[in-house]
C-alpha positions in Angstrom: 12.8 -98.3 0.7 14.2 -98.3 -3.0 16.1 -101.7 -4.0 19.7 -101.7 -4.0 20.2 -101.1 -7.8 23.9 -101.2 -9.9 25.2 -97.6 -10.6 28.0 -96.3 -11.9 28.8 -92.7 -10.8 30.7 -91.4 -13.7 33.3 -88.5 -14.2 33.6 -87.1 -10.4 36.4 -85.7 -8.8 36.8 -88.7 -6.1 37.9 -87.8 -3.0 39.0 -91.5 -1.9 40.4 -91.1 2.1 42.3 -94.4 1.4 45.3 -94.8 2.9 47.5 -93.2 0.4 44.8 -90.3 0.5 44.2 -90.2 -3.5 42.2 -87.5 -4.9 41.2 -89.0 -8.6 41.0 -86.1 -10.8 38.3 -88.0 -13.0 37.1 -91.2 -11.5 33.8 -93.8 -12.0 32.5 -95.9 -8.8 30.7 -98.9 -9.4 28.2 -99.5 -7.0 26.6 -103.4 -6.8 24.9 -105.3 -3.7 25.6 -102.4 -1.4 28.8 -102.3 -1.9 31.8 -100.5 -4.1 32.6 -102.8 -6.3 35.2 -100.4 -8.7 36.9 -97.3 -8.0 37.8 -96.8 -11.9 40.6 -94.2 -13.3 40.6 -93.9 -15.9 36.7 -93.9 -16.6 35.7 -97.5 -16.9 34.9 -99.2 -20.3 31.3 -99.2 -21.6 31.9 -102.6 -21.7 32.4 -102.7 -18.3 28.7 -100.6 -18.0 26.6 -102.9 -18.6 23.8 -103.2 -16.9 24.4 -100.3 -14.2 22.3 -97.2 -13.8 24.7 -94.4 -15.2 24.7 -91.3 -12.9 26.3 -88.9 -14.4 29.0 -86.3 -12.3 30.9 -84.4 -14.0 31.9 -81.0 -12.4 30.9 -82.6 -9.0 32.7 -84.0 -6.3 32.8 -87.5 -4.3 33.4 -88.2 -1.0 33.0 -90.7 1.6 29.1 -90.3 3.7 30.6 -88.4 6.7 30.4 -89.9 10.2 29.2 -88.1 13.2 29.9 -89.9 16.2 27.6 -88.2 18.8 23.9 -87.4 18.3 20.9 -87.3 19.8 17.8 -88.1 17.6 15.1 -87.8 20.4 16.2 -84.0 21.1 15.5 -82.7 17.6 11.9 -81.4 18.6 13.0 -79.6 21.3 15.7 -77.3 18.7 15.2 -74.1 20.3 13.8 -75.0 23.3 17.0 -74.5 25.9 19.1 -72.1 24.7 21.4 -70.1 26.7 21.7 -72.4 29.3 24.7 -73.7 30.9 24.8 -78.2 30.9 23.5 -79.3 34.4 20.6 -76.8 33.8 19.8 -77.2 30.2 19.5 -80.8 31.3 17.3 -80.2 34.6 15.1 -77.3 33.4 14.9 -78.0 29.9 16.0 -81.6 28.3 14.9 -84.2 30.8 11.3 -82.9 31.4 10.9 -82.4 27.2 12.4 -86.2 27.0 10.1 -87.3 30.2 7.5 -86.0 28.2 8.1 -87.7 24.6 5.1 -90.6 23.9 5.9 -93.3 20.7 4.8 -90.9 17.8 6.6 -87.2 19.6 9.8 -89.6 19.7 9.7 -90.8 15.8 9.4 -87.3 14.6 12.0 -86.2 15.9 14.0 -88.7 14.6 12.6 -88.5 11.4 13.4 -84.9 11.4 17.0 -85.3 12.5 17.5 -88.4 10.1 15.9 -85.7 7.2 19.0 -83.1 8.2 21.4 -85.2 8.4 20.9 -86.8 5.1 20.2 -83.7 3.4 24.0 -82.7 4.7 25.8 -85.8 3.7 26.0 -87.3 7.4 25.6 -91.5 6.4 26.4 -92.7 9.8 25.6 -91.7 13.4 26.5 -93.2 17.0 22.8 -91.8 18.2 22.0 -92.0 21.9 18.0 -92.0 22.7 16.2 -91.3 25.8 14.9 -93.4 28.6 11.4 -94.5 26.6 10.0 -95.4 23.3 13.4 -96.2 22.0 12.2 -98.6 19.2 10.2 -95.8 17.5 14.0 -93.9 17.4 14.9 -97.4 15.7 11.9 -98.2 13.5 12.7 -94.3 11.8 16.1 -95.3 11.3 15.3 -98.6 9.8 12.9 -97.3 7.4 14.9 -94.4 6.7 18.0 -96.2 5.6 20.7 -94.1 7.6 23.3 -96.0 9.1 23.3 -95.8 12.7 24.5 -97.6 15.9 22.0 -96.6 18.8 20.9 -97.1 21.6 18.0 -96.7 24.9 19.3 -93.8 27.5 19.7 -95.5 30.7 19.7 -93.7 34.0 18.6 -94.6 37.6 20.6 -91.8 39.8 20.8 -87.9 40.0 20.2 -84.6 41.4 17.4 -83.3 39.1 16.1 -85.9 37.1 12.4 -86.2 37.0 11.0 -89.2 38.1 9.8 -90.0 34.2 13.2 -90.7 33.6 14.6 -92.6 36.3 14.0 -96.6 35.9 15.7 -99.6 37.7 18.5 -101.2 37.3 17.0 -104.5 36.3 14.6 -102.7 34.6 16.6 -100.2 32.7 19.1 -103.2 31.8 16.2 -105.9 30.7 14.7 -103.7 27.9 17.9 -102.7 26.9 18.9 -106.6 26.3 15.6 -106.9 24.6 16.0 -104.3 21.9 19.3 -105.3 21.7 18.5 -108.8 20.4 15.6 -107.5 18.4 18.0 -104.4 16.4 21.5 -105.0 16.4 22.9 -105.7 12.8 19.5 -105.5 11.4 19.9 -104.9 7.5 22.9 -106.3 6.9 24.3 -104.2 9.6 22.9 -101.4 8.7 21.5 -100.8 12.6 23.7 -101.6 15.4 23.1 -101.3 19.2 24.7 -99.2 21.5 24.5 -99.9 25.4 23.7 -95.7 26.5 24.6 -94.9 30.0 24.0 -91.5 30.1 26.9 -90.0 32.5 28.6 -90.7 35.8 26.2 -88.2 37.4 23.1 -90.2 36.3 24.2 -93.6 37.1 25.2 -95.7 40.0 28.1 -97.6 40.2 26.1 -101.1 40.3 24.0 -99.9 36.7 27.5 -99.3 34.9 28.8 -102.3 36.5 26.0 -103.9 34.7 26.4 -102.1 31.3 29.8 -103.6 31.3 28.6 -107.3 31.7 25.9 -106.7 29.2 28.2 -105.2 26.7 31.3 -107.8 26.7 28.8 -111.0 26.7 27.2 -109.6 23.1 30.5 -107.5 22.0 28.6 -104.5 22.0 29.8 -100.8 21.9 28.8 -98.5 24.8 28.1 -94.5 24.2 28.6 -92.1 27.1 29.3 -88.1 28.5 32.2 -87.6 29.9 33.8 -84.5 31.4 31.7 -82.4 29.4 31.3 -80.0 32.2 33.7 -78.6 34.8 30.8 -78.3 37.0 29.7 -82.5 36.1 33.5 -83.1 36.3 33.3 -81.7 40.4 29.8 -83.6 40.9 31.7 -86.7 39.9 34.6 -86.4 42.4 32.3 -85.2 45.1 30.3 -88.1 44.8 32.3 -91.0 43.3 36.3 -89.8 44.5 37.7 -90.1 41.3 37.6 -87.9 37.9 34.9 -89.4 35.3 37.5 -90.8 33.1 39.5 -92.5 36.3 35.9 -93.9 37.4 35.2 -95.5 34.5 38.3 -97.0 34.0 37.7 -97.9 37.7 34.9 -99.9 36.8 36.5 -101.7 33.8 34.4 -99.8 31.1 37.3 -97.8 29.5 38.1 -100.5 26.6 37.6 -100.7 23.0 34.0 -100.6 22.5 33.3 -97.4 25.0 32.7 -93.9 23.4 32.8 -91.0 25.4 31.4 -87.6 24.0 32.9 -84.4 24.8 36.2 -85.1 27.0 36.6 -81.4 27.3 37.8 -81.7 31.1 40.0 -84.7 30.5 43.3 -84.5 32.9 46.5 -85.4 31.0 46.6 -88.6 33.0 42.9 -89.5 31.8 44.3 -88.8 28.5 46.8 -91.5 29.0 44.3 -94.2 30.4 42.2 -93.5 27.3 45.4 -94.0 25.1 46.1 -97.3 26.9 42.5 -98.7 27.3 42.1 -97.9 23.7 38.6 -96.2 24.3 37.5 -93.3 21.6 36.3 -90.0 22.2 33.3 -87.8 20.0 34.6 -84.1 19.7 31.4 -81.7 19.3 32.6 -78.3 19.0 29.4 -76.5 18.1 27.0 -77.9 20.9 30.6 -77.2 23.5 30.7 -73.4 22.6 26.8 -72.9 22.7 26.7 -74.4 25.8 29.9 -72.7 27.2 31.5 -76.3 28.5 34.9 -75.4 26.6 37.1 -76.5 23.9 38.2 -79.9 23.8 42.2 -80.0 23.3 42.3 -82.5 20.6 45.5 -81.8 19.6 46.7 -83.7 23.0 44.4 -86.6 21.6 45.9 -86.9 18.7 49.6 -86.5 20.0 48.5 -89.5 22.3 47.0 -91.7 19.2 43.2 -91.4 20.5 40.6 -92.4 18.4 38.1 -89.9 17.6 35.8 -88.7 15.5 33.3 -85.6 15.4 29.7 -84.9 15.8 26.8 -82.1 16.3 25.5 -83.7 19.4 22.0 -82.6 19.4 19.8 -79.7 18.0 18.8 -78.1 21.5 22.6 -77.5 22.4 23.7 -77.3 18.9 20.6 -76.4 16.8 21.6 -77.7 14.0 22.8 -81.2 12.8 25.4 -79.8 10.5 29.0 -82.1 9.9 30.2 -79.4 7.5 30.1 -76.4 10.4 31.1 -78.8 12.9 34.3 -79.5 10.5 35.0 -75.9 10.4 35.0 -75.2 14.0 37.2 -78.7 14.3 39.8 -76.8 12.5 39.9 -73.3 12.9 39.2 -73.4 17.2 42.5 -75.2 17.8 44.7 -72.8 16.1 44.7 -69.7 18.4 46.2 -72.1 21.1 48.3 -74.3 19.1 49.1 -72.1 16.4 47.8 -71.9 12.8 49.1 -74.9 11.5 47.3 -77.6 14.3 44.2 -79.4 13.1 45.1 -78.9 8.8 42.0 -79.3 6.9 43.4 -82.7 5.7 43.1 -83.8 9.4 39.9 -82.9 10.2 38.2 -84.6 7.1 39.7 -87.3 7.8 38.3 -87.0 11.8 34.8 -86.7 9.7 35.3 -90.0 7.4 37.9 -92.5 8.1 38.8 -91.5 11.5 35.1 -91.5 12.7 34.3 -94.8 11.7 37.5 -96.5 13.5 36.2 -94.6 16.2 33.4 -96.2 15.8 34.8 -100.0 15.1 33.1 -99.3 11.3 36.2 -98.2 9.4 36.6 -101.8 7.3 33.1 -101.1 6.0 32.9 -97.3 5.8 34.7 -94.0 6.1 36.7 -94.4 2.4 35.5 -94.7 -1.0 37.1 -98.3 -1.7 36.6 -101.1 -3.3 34.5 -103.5 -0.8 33.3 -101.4 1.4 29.7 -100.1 2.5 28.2 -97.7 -0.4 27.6 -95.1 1.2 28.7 -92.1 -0.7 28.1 -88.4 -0.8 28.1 -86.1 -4.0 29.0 -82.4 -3.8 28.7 -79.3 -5.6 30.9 -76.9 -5.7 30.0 -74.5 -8.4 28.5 -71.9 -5.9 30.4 -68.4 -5.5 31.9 -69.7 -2.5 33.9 -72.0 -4.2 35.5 -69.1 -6.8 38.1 -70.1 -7.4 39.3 -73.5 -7.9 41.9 -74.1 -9.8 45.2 -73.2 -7.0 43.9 -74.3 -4.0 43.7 -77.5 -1.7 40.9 -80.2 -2.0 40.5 -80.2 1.4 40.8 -76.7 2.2 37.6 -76.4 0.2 35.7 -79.2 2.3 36.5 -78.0 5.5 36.5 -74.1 5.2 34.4 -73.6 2.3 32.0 -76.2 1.9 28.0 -75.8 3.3 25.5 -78.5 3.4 23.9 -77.1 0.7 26.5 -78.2 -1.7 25.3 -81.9 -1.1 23.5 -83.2 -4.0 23.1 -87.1 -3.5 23.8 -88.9 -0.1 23.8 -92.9 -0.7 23.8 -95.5 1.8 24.6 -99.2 1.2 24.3 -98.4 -2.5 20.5 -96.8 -1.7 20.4 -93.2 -3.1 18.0 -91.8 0.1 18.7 -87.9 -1.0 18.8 -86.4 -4.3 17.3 -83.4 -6.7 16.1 -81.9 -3.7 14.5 -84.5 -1.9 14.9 -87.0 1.0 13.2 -90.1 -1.0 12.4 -92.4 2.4 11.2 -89.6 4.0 7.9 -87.7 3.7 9.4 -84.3 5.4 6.4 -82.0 5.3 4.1 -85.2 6.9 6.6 -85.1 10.0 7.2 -81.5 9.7 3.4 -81.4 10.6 4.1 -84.0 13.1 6.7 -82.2 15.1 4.3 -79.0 15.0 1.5 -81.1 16.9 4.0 -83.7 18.7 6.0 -80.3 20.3 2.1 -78.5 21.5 1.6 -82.1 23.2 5.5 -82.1 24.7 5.4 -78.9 26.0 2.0 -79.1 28.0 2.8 -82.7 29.4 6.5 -81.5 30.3 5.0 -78.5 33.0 7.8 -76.3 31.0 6.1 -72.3 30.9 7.3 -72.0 27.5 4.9 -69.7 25.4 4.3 -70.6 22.1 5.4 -68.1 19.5 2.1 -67.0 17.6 4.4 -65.3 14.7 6.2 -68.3 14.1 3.3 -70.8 14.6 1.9 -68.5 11.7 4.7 -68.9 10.1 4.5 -72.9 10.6 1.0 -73.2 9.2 1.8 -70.8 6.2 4.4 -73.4 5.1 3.0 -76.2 5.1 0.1 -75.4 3.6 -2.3 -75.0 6.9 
């Protein structure tokens, strides 16, 4: 990976997300050791340019790296794989054989692939939940390909479903999780965090989570789950455990600062309120909660009780893509035909995408705003396309949430490290891994016992572009 170098990114349009939410009309950022060292406007001296790599911006726009606070790296191979599939089946006929089935190298394509996606669409930090196996290839991709991401081994010993490849004891499950944790978390500066990853109620006893929550308040770790995703998981839950999944884990003294709980689509309004007072967050993934046809989280209730939250793809078999700037769009304009037209502003929702996400995440003193001091992590954007005409009367915002594509991104920076530009994800050799993923998936599929027929058009189509 490049050197952190001294830039100055001169003439944008900074979107800042501080608190006072200033948009600079014509701003420079001064980038040095990773960090912002100057938000400038006026445009800085040339005195004051000494010595920094100039990049040019005029006509384009900045923006705090967008946050997505649930993904799943280790499903990106399988995009395509489990469509039309409600949850408890897309995870017991499709997604927990194809993860059963992953080996070292299957596993750190598909991050690689993910990581490529995201960067490409301005995503510079992720809350990324793995599988059961070969999480340090998930965390050796994300090392070398400079994304900022708190992750973490899937653990799950319990369930209806699951195929014995998956299912691991508790001391087990809990012992390699220790060790990666002491061998990743705040590797780089930081830059990689650990997660503890109990999958969900449904695949967990009582005595593994009771364990997660030891494990995570001896090293101040966060911990990343599902939670009432599913109104079917929501009546496994109180059929087997007696309580709602939000009620059980507060049960079990997991719902505190450092839990995350993706989805929450099912929450009761007292679950709501135990969230509020445990201070737990939420992760809000609209796209992969439609495809699947779980529901539409209420976050307007979430807000109106002060919830941390923040918003993410999920992953690319339930979603199929890793997209922040469609997932924005369906943040905003889903709440409106309950709560009216004016819930869920575009001003809101970027912020659920920048600031917000990384409190969610316990990240917003070093990310989420372009600020002096913080993280570099930075995202440039271009809106000269047609879908951007016109300009000059309408809201900032309006045009990142409704408008914007990630196609507009033209530079994603992290920790001052400019990883996409001109085209190009510079830390990762995309057509190597999409090669890769071609072979990794044939190998997958066979070892999962999935009958899924390979596609001879579109394996034609594979070779063809990649120069086979």
């Amino acid at each position: 990976m490049e050197r952190r170098r001294r830039i100055a990114i001169r003439g944008a349009t900074v979107v800042t997300m501080n608190a006072a939410r200033e948009v600079l009309e014509q701003g420079d950022v001064l980038v040095a050791d990773g960090r912002i060292q100057r938000v400038a406007a006026p445009a800085a001296a040339p005195e004051e340019l000494a010595g920094y790599e100039v990049v040019g911006a005029q006509g384009l726009v900045l923006i705090p790296g967008l946050v997505q606070t649930h993904v799943h790296l280790c499903q990106t191979l399988f995009r395509g794989l489990a469509d039309d599939l409600e949850l408890l089946d897309w995870l017991r006929l499709r997604i927990w054989p194809l993860e059963g089935a992953h080996d070292a190298a299957s596993l750190r394509c598909s991050a690689l692939a993910g990581i490529s996606e995201l960067l490409r669409g301005g995503t510079t930090t992720i809350l990324d939940m793995e599988s059961v196996h070969h999480t340090e290839a998930a965390l050796e991709a994300i090392l070398e390909s400079g994304i900022r991401a708190i992750a973490g081994k899937c653990l799950m010993d319990h369930g209806e479903g699951v195929p014995p490849s998956l299912l691991e004891g508790i001391d087990e499950g809990i012992r390699e999780s220790v060790e990666l944790l002491e061998a990743w978390d705040m590797r780089d500066d930081g830059r990689v965090r650990y997660a503890l990853c109990p999958r969900f109620v449904v695949s967990c006893t009582d005595a593994l989570l009771g364990e997660v929550r030891r494990v995570s308040e001896h090293y101040g770790v966060p911990v990343h789950t599902h939670a009432a995703e599913n109104q079917d998981e929501v009546a496994l839950v109180k059929a087997e455990r007696g309580r709602l999944n939000v009620e059980h884990l507060a049960e079990l003294g997991l719902l505190g600062h450092r839990l995350v709980m993706a989805h929450g689509i099912w929450v009761e309004p007292g679950e709501l309120d135990l969230i509020a007072q445990g201070d737990a967050a939420l992760a809000h993934c609209p796209g992969s909660n439609l495809k699947l046809g779980s529901g539409i989280a209420s976050t307007p209730r979430w807000l109106e009780r002060g919830i941390r939250f923040g918003i993410g793809a999920d992953g690319a078999p339930c979603n199929n893509h890793l997209d922040m700037w469609s997932e924005m769009r369906l943040s905003a304009i889903l709440q409106k035909p309950f709560y009216g037209a004016r819930a869920m502003p575009a001003s809101q929702v970027f912020a659920l995408a920048t600031i917000d996400g990384a409190r969610a995440l316990g990240l917003e003193d070093e990310v989420g705003s372009v600020e002096a001091g913080k993280r570099a992590d930075l995202v440039l954007v271009d809106w000269s396309g047609s879908h951007h005409v016109p300009l000059g009367y309408t809201d900032v915002y309006s045009h990142l949430v409704y408008e914007s594509k990630s196609s507009d991104v033209v530079l994603t920076m992290v920790d001052g490290r400019v990883l996409f530009a001109q085209g190009e994800v510079r830390t990762i050799d995309e057509a190597a891994v999409r090669r890769s993923c071609e072979a990794a998936l044939t190998r997958l599929v066979e070892r999962s016992g999935i009958p899924i027929a390979p596609s001879g058009a579109l394996a034609a189509l594979a070779r063809r572009r990649d120069g086979r």
